[in-house]
LOVEX-810461 format. One record per residue: residue number from 1; y, z, x of N, C-alpha, C in turn. Coordinates in pm, whole numbers, plus 50000, padded with zeros to 5 digits. Each point is the difference from the previous one (the first is absolute). Layout:
BEGIN
(pt NUM, (Y, Z, X), (Y, Z, X), (Y, Z, X));
...
***
This chain:
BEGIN
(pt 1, (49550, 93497, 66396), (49970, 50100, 49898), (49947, 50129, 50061));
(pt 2, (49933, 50000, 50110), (49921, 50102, 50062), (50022, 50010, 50150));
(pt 3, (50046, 50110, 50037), (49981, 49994, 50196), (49860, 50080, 50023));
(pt 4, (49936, 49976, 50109), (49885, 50007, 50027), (49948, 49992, 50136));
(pt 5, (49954, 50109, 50009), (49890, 50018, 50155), (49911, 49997, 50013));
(pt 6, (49929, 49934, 50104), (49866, 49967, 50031), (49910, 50105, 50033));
(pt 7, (49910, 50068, 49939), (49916, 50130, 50057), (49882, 49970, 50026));
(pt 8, (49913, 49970, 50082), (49851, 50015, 49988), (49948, 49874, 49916));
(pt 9, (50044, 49894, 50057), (50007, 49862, 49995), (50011, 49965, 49792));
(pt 10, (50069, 50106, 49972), (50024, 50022, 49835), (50153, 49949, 49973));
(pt 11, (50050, 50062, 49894), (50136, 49962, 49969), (50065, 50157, 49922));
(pt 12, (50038, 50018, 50058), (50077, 50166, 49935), (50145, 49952, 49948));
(pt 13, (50020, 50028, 49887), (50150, 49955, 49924), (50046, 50136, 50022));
(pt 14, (50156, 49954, 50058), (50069, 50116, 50013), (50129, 50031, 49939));
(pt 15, (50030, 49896, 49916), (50141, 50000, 49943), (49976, 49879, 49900));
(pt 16, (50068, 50037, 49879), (49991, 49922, 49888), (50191, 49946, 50018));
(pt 17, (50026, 49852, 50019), (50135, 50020, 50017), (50069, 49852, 49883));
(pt 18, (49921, 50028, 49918), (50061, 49867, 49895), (50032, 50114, 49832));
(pt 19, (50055, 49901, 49881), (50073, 50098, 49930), (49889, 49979, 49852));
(pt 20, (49898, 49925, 50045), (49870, 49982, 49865), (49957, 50052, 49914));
(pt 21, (49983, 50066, 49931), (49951, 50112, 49923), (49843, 50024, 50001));
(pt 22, (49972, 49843, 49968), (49862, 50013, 50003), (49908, 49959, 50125));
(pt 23, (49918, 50080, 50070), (49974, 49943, 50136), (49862, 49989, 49989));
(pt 24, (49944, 49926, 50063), (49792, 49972, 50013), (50008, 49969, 50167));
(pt 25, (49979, 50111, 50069), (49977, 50018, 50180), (49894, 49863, 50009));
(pt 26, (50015, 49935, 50066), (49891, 49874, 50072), (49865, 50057, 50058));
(pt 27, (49932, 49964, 49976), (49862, 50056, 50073), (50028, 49946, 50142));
(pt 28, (50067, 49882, 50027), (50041, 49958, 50156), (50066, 49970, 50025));
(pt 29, (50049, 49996, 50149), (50154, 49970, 50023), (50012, 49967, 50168));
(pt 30, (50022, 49871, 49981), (50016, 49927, 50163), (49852, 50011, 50041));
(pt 31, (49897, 49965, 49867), (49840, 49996, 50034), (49899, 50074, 50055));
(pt 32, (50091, 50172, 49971), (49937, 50142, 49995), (50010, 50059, 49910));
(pt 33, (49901, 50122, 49982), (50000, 50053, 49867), (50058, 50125, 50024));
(pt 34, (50086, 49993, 49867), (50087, 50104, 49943), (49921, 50123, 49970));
(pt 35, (50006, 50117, 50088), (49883, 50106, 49995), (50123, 50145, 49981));
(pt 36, (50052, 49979, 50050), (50135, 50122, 49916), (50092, 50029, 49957));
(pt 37, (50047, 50062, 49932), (50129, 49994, 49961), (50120, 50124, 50066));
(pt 38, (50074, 49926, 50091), (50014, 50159, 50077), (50116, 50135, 49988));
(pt 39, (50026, 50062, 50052), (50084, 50117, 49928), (50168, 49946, 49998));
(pt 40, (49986, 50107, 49880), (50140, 49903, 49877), (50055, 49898, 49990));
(pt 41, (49870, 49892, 50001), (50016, 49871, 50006), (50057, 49928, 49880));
(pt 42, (49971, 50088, 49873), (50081, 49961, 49899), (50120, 50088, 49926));
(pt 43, (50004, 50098, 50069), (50096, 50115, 49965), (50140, 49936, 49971));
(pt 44, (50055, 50103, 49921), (50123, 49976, 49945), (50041, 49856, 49927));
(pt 45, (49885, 49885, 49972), (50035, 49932, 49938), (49996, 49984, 49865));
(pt 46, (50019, 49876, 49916), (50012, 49978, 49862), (49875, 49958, 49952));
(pt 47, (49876, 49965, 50062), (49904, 49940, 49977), (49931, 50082, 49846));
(pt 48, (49974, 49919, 49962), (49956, 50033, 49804), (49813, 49995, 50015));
(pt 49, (49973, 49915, 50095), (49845, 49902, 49901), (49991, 50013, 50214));
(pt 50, (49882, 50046, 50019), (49885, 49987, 50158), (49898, 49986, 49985));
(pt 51, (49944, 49889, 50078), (49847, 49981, 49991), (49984, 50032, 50191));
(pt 52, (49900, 50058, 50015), (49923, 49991, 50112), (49837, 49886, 50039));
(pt 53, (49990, 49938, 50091), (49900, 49903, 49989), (49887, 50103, 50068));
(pt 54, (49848, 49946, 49929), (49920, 50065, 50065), (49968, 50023, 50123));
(pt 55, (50056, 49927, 50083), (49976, 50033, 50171), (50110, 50140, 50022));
(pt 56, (50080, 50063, 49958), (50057, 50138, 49982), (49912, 50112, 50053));
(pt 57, (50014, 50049, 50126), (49916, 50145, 50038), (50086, 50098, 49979));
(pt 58, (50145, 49997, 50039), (50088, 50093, 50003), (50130, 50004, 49956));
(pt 59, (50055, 50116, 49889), (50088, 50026, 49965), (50116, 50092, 50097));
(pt 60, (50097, 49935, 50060), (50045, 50097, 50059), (50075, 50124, 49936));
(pt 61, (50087, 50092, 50068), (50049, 50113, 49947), (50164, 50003, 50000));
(pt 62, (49959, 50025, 49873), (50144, 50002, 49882), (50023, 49827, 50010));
(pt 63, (49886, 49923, 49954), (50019, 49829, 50042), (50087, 49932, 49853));
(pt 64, (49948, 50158, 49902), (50085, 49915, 49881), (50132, 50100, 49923));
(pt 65, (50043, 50073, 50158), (50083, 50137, 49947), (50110, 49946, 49882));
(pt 66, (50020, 50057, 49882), (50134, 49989, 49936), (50002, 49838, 49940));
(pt 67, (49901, 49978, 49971), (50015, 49850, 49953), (49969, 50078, 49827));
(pt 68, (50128, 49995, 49966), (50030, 50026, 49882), (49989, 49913, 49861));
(pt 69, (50005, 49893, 50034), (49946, 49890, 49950), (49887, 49962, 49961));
(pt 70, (49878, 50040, 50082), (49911, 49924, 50012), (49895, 50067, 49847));
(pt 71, (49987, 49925, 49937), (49920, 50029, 49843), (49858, 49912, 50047));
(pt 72, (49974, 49962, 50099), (49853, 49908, 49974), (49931, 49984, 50199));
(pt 73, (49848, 50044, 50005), (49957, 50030, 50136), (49854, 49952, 49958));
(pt 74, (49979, 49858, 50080), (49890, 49986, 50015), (49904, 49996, 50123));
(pt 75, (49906, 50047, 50018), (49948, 49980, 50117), (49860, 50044, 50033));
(pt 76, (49951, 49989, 50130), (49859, 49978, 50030), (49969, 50150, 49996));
(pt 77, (49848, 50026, 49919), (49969, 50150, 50073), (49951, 50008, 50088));
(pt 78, (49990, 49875, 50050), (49924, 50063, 50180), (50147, 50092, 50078));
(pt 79, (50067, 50014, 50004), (50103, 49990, 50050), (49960, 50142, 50128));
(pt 80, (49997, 50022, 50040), (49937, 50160, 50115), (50099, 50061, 50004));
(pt 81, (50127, 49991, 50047), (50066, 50098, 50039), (50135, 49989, 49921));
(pt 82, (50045, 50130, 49950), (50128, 50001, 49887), (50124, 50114, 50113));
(pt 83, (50096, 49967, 50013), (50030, 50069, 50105), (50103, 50085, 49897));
(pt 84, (50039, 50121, 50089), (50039, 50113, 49883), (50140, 49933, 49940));
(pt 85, (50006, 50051, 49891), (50192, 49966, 49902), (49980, 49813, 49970));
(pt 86, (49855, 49952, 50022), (50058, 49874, 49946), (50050, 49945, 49869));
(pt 87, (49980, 50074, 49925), (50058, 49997, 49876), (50157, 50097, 49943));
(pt 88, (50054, 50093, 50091), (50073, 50062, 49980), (50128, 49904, 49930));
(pt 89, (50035, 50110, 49910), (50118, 49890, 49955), (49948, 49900, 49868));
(pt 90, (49894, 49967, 49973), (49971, 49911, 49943), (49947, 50073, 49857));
(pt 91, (50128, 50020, 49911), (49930, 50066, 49895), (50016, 49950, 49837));
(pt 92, (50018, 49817, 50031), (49998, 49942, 49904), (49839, 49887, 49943));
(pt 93, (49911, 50032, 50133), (49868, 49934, 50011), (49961, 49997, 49836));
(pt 94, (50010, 49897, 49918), (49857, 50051, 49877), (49868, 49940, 50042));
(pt 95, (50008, 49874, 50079), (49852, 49982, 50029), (49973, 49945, 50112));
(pt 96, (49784, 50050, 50001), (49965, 49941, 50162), (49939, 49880, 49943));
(pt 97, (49954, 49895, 50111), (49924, 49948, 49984), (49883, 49982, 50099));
(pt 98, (49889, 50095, 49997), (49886, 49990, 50168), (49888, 49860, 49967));
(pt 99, (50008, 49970, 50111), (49888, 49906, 50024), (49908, 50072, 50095));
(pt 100, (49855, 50054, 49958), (49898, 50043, 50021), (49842, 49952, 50031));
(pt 101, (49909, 50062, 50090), (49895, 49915, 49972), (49910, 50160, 49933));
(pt 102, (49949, 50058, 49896), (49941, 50073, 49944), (49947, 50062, 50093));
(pt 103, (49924, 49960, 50065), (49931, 50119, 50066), (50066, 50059, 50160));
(pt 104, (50111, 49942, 50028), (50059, 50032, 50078), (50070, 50118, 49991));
(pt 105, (50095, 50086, 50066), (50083, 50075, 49975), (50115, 49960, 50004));
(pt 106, (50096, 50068, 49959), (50144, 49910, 49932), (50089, 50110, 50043));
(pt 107, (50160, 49963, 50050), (50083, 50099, 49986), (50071, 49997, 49896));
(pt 108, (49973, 49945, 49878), (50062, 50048, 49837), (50008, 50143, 49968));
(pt 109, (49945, 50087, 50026), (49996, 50143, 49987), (50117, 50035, 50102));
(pt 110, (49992, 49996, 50132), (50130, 50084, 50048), (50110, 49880, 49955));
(pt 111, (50038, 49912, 49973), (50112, 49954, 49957), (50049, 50048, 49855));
(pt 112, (49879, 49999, 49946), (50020, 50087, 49891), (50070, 50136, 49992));
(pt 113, (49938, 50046, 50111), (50042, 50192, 50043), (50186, 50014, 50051));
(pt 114, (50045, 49862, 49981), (50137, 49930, 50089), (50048, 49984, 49903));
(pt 115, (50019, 49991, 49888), (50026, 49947, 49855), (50003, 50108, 49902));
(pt 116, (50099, 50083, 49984), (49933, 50101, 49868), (50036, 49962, 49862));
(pt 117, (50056, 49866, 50015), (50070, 49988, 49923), (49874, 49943, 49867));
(pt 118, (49995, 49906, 49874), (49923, 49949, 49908), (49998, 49838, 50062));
(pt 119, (49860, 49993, 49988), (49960, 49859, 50062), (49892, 49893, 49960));
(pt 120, (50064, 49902, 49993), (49868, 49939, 49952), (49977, 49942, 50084));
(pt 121, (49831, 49998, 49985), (49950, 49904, 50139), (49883, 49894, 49947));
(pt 122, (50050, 49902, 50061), (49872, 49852, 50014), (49908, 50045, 50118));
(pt 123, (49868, 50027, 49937), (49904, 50001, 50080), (49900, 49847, 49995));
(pt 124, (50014, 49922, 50163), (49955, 49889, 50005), (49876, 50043, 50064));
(pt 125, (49866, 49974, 50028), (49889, 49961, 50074), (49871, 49891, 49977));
(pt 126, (49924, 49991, 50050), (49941, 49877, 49973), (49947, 50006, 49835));
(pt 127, (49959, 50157, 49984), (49900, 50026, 49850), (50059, 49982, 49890));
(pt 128, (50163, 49964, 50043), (50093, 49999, 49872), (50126, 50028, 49993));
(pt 129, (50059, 50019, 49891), (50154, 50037, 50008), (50018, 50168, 49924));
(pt 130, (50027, 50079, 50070), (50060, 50100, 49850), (50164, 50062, 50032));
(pt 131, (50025, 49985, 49881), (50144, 50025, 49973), (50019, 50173, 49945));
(pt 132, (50078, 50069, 50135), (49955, 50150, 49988), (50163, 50072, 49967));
(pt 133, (50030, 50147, 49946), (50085, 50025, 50016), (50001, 50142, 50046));
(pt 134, (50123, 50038, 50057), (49995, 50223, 50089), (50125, 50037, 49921));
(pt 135, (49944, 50139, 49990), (50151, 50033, 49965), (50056, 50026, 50129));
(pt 136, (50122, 50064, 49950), (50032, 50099, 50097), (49976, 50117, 50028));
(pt 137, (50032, 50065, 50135), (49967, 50168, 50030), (50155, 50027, 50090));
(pt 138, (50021, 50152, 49992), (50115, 50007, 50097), (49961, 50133, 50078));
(pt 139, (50014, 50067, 50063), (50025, 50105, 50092), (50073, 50067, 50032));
(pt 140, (49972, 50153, 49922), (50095, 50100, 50053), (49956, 50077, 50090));
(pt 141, (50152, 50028, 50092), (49971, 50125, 50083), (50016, 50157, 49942));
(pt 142, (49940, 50101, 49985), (50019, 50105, 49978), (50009, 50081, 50123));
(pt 143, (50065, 50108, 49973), (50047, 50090, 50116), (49995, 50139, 49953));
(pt 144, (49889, 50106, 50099), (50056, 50089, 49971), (50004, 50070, 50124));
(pt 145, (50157, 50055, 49987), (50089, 50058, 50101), (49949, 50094, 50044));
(pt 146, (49972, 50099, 49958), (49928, 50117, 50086), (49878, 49981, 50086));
(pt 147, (49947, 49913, 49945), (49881, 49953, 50125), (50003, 49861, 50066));
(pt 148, (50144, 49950, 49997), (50023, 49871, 50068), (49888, 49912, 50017));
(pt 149, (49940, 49955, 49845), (49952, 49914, 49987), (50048, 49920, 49927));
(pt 150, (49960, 49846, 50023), (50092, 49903, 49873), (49858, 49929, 49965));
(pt 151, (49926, 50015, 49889), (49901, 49905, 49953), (50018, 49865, 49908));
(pt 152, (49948, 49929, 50023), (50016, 49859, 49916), (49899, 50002, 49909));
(pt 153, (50086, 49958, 49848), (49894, 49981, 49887), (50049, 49879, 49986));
(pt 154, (49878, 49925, 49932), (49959, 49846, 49903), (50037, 49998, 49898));
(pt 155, (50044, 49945, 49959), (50053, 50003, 49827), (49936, 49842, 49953));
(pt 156, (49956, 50000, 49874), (49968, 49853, 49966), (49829, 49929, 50040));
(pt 157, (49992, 49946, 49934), (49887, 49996, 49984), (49964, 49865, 50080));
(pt 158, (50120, 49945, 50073), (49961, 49883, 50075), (49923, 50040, 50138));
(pt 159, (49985, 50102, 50035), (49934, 50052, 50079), (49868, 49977, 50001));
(pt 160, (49947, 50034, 49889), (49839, 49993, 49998), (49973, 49846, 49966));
(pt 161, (50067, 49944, 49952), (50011, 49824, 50028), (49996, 49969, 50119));
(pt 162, (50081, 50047, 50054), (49979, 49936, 50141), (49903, 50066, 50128));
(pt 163, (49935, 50108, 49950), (49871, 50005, 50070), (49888, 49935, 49938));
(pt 164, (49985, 49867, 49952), (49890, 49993, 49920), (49952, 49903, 50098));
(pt 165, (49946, 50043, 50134), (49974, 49919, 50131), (49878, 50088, 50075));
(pt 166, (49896, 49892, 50047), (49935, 50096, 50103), (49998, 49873, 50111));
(pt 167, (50020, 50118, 50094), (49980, 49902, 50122), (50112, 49888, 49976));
(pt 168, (50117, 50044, 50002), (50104, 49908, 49956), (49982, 49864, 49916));
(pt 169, (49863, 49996, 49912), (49970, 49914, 49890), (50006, 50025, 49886));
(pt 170, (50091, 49931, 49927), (50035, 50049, 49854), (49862, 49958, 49936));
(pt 171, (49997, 50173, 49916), (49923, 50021, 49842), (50003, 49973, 49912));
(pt 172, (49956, 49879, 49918), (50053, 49992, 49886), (49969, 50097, 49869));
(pt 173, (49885, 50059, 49999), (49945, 50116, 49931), (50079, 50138, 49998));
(pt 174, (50022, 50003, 50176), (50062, 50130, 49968), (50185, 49990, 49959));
(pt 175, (50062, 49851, 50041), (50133, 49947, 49897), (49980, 50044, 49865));
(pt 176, (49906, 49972, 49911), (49956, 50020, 49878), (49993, 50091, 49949));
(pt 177, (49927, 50107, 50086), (49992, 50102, 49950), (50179, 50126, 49986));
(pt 178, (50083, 49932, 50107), (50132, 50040, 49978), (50083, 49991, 49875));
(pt 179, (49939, 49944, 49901), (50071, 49975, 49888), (49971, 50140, 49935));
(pt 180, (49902, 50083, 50048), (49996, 50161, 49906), (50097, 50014, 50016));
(pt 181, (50045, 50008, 50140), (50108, 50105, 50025), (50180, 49928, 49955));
(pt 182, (50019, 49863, 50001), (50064, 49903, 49971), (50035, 50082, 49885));
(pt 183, (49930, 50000, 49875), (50042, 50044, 49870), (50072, 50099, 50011));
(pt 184, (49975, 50082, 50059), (50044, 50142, 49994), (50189, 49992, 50051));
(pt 185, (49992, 49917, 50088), (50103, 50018, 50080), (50101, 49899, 50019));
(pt 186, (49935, 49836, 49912), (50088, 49905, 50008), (50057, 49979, 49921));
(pt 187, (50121, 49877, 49954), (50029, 49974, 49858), (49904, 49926, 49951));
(pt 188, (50067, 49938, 49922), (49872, 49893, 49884), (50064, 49873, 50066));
(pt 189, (50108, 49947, 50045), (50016, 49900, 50083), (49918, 49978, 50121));
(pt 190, (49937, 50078, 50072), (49989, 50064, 50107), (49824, 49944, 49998));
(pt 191, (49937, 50052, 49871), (49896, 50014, 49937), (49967, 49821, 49925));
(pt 192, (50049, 49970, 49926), (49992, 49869, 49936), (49977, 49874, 50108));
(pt 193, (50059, 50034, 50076), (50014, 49899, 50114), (49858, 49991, 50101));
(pt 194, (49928, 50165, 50043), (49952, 49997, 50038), (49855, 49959, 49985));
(pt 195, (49978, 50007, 49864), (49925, 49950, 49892), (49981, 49852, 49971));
(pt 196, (50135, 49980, 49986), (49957, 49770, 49975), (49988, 49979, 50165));
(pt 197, (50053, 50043, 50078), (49957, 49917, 50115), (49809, 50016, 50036));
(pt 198, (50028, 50130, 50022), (49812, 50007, 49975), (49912, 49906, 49963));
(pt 199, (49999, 49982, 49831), (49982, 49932, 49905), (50013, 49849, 50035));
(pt 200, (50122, 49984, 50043), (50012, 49849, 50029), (49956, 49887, 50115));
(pt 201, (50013, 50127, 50123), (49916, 49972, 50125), (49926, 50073, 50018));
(pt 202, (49831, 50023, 49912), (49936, 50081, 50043), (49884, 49994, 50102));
(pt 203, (50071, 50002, 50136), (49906, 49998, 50135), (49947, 50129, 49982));
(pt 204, (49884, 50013, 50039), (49903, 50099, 49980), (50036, 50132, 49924));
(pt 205, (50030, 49986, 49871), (49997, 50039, 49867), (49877, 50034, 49924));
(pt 206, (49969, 50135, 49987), (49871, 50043, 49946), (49997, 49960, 49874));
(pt 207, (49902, 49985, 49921), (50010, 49973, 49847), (50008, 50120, 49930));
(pt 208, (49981, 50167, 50084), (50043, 50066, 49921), (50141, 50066, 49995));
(pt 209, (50068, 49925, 50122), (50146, 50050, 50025), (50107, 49899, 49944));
(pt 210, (49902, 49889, 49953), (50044, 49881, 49925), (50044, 50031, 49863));
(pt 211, (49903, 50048, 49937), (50004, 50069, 49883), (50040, 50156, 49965));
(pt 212, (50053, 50037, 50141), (50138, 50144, 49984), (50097, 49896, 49958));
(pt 213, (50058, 49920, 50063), (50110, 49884, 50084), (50031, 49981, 49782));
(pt 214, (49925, 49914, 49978), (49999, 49942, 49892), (50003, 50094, 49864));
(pt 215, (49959, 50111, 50032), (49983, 50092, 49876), (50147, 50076, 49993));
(pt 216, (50087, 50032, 50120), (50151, 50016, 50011), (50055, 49907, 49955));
(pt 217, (50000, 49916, 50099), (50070, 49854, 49925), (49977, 50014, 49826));
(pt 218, (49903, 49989, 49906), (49975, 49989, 49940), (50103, 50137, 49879));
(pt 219, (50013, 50121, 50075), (50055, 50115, 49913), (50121, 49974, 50045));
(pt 220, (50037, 49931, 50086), (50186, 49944, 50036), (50045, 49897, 49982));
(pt 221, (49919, 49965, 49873), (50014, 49774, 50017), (50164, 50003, 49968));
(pt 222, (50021, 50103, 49872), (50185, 49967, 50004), (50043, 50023, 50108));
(pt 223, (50010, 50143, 50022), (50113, 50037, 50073), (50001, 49850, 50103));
(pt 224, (49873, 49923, 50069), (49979, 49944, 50109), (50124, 49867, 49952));
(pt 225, (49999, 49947, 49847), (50037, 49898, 49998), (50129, 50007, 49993));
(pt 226, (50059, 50126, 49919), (50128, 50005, 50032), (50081, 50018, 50140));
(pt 227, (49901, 50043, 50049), (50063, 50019, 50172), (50029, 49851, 50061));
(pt 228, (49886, 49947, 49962), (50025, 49880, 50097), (50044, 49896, 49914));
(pt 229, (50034, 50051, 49855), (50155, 49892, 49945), (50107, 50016, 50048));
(pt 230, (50049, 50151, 50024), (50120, 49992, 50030), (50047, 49961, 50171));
(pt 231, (49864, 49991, 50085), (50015, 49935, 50128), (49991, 49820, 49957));
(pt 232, (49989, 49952, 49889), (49987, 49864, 49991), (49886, 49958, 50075));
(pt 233, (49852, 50066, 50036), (49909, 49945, 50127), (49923, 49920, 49836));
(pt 234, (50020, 49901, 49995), (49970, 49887, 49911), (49852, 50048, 50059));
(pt 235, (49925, 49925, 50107), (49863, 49975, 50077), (49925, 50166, 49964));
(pt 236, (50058, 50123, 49977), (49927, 50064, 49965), (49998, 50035, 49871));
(pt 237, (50090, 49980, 49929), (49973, 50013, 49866), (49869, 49886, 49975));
(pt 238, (50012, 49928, 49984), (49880, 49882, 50030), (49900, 50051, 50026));
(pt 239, (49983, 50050, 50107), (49838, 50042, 50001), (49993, 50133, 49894));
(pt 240, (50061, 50089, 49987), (49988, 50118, 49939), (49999, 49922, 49821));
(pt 241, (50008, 49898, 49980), (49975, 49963, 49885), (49888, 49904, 49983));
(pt 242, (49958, 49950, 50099), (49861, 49952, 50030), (49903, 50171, 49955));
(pt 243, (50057, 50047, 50099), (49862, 50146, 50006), (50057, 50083, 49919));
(pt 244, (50033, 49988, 49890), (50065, 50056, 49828), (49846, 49918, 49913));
(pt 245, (50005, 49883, 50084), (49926, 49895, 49850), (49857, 50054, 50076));
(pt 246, (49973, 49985, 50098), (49850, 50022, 50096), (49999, 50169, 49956));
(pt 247, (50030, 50121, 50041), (49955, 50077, 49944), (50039, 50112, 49965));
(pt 248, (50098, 49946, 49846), (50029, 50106, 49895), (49962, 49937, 49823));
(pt 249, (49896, 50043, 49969), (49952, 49967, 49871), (50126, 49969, 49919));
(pt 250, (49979, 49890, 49891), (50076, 50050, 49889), (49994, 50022, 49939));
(pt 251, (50090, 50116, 49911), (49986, 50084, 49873), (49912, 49913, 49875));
(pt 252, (49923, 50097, 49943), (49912, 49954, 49909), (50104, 50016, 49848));
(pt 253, (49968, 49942, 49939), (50059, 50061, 49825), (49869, 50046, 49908));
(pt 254, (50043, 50098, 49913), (49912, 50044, 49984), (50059, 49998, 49821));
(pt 255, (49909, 49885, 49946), (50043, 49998, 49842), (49848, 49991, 49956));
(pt 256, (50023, 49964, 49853), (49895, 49988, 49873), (50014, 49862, 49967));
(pt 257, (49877, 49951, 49922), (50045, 49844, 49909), (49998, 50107, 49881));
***
């Protein structure tokens, strides 16, 4: 399934050569640990579904060029080194999945910065689970000719999502506070979503950003249910009719005897 060289008494994968879709790298192999993944080791293939095991230090460059396929990336945030274009090509990703330890630093942010595309991500660490989503952002070049400059603008508001990091440790406060700008600039698909996941996995969830979360939800309960009838997501209509009965009063009548 894998050819492989020995580096620094580790295991560096250098070629992915089987036709699987779905792959989970071994943390060991011939009773060493699998510590990189090396350049365009998975390029040009069909692979759909990648997991990386936590012993992972290094991503090589362009390791996942043109894998057109690939809709699902899970892996360790320890990971140190992302080598340039490893994601090139890959612009069907909808989701990550990081395994984290909180107070560590994580490379979810520059993989993120690799991705412009809309993403949802499983955030794993010991304190919990939260189920997050980005939009997208894209980048133009502008040019102006007489002073042979070409400047790059941001478009999209997935940008300020994806700085919501210090010290390469995701914020969950300052995630939160991205929903100002979210409104302004996303759809209501975009918006609804970002809202029940919150809500549903709320890892460090303020009680007063709880009750923004819920008071939207609350002025979009249709639009929310028709959306996710016509996706058939049975499991969320369900809860959104659980938290219909938990908290939206019902109408009073108002007669005489």
């Amino acid at each position: 399934m894998f050819e492989y060289e020995r580096k620094n008494n580790s295991i560096c994968i250098t070629k992915y050569t089987d036709s699987q879709p779905q792959i989970e790298v071994p943390e060991e192999i011939d009773g060493m640990t699998v510590s990189e993944i090396g350049d365009y080791a998975f390029a040009n293939t069909e692979i759909s579904h990648l997991t990386l095991p936590s012993s992972i230090q290094r991503l090589g460059r362009y390791a996942l060029y043109n894998c057109s396929h690939l809709t699902e990336f899970s892996f360790p945030g320890s990971i140190r080194d992302i080598g340039a274009g490893a994601f090139t090509g890959c612009h069907h990703i909808q989701k990550l999945c990081v395994t984290t330890a909180e107070d560590s630093p994580s490379c979810l942010r520059e993989i993120l910065m690799e991705i412009p595309e809309e993403l949802s991500v499983e955030y794993i660490c010991p304190e919990g689970t939260a189920s997050l989503i980005f939009p997208e952002f894209f980048e133009e070049s502008i040019e102006n000719t007489p002073a042979r400059i070409i400047s790059i603008q941001t478009h999209g508001s997935g940008i300020q999502f994806r700085n919501c990091f210090l010290h390469k440790k995701f914020q969950f406060a300052e995630y939160d506070k991205c929903f100002s700008f979210a409104i302004v600039q996303e759809r209501f698909e975009f918006l609804i979503q970002l809202v029940l996941k919150r809500l549903r996995y709320p890892l460090h969830l303020s009680e007063q950003v709880k009750d923004d979360y819920t008071a939207y939800l609350n002025d979009h309960f249709d639009e929310a249910i028709s959306y996710f009838t016509k996706k058939q997501d049975l499991e969320t209509i369900s809860y959104l009719m659980n938290f219909r009965h938990q908290h939206i009063a019902p109408k009073t009548l108002d007669f005489e005897l």
